[in-house]
C-alpha positions as CSV (number, residue, x, y, z in Angstrom):
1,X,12.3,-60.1,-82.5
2,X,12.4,-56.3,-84.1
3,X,15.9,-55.3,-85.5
4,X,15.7,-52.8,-82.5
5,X,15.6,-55.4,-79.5
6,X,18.4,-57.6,-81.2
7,X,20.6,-54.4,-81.1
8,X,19.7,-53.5,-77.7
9,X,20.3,-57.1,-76.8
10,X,23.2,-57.1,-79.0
11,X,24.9,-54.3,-76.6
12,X,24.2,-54.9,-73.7
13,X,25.5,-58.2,-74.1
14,X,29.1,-56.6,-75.3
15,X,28.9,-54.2,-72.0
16,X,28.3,-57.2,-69.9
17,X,31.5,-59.1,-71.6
18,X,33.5,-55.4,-71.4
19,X,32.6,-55.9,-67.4
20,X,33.4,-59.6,-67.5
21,X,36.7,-59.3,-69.0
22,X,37.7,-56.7,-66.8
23,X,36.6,-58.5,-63.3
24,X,38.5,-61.6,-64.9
25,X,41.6,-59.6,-65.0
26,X,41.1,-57.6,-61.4
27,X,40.1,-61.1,-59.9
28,X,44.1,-62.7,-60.5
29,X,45.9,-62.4,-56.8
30,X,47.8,-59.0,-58.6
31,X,44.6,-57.6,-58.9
32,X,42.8,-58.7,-55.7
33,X,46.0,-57.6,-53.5
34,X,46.1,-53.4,-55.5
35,X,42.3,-53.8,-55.2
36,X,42.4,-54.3,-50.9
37,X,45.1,-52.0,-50.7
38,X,43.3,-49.3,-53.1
39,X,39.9,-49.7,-50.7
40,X,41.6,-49.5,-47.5
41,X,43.2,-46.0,-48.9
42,X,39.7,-44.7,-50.0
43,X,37.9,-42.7,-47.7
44,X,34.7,-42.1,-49.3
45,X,32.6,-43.5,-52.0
46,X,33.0,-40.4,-53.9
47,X,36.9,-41.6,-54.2
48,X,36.1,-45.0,-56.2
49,X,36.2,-43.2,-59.7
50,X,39.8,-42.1,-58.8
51,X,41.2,-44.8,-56.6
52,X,39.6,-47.6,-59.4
53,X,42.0,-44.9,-61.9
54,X,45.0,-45.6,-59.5
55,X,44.6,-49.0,-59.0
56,X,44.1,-49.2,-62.8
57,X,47.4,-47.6,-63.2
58,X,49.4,-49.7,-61.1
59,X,48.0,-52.9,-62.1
60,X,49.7,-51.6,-65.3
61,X,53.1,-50.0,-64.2
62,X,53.4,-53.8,-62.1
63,X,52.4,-55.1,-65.2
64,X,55.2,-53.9,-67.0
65,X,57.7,-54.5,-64.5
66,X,57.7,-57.6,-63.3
67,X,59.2,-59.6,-65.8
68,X,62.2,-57.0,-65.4
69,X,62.4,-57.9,-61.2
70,X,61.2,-61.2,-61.3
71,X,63.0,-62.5,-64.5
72,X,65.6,-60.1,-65.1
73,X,64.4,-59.6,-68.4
74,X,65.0,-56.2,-70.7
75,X,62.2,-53.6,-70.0
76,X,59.6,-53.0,-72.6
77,X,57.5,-50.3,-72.7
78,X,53.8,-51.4,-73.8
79,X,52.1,-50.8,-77.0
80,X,50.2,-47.9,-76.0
81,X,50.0,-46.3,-79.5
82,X,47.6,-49.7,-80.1
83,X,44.1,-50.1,-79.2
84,X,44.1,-53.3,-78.0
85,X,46.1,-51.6,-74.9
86,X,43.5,-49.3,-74.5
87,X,40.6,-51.4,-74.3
88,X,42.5,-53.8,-71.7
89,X,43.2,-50.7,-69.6
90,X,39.7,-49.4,-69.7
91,X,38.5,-53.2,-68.8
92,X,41.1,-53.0,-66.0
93,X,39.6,-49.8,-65.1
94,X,35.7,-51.0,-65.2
95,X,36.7,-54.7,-63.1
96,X,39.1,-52.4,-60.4
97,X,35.6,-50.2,-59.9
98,X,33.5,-53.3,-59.7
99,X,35.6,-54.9,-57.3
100,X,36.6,-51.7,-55.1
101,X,33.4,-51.1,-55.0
102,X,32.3,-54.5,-53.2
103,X,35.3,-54.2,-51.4
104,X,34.1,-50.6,-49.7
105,X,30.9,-51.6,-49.1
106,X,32.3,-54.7,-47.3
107,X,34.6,-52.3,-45.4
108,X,31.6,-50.0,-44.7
109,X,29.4,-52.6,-43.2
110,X,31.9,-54.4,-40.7
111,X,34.3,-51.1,-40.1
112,X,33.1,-48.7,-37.9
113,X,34.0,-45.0,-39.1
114,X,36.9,-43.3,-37.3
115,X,34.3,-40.6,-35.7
116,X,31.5,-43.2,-34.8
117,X,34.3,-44.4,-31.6
C-alpha cells in the first residue's frame, strides 16, 4: 500500500476507536438513563450539539459525586489540568451525540409532534 493510504487508514481507524470508546462509556446504565432523559428534553435536531454538551457534563458532575453519596467518601475534584481528562470528556461527548442521536430519531419516528394532534 502507498505511505498515504496506511496514514489515511491509520486515522480513521483512531477516529473509529475515539467513537468506540466514547459509545462504550455512554452505553453503562449512567449513561443510557442522562442520554433518555437528555433526548426527551431536546426539541429539535439542531439541539443535539448542546444537549450531547449537557449530557456530557453531567455524566461528569455524577461522575464525581457518587462515591461522595453513595460511599460517603471525601470529595475529589478530577484532574482536569491532565489530558487524559480531556480526551475521556471529549469521548463522552462524541458517544452522548451518537447515542442521542439514535435516541431522537427513535423518538421522531414513533412520537408524533405536539402540533401534528
Amino acid at each position: 500500500m502507498e505511505p498515504a493510504m496506511i496514514q489515511l487508514t491509520q486515522f480513521l481507524h483512531d477516529v473509529l476507536n475515539f467513537f468506540r470508546e466514547g459509545f462504550a462509556q455512554v452505553n453503562a446504565v449512567e449513561g443510557l438513563v442522562i442520554a433518555l432523559v437528555a433526548t426527551l428534553l431536546a426539541s429539535a435536531w439542531n439541539r443535539v450539539w448542546s444537549v450531547a454538551l449537557g449530557a456530557t457534563v453531567v455524566h461528569l458532575v455524577a461522575n464525581a459525586l457518587i462515591p461522595v453519596i453513595a460511599n460517603h467518601a471525601t470529595f475529589r475534584l478530577p484532574a482536569i489540568m491532565e489530558m487524559p481528562y480531556w480526551r475521556t470528556a471529549l469521548s463522552l461527548f462524541a458517544g452522548y451525540l451518537v447515542v442521542i442521536a439514535v435516541f431522537m430519531f427513535i423518538k421522531r419516528m414513533f412520537i408524533a409532534p405536539a402540533h401534528a394532534l
